[in-house]
C-alpha positions, 0 to 999 in steps of 0.5 A: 491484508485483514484490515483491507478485508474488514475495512475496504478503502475506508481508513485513510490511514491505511489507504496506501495499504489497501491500494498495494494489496489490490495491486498485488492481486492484479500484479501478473496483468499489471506493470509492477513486479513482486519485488517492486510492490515489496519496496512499495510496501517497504517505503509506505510502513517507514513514511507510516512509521516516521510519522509522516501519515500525509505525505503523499506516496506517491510523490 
């Protein structure tokens, strides 16, 4: 993701992202799948999207 590139874990709006792609990049040592990160992924830009930026994502 260019925007965690750039901007690290320093935009709160986008910290979901940011912590997604670093789980992307340890998933064959992690305890998520590809397709489990996909729905992750899919699940934050919707709650992003409905404009629910603070809900937490991981409730």
């Amino acid at each position: 993701m260019r925007i965690h590139q750039r901007f690290g874990h320093q935009l709160p709006l986008a910290e979901g992202f940011a912590e997604l792609d670093d789980a992307y990049d340890i998933v064959e040592y992690g305890n998520r799948t590809l397709a489990q990160l996909d729905a992750e992924v899919t699940a934050e830009a919707q709650r992003l999207a409905h404009g629910r930026p603070d809900q937490n994502r991981h409730s």
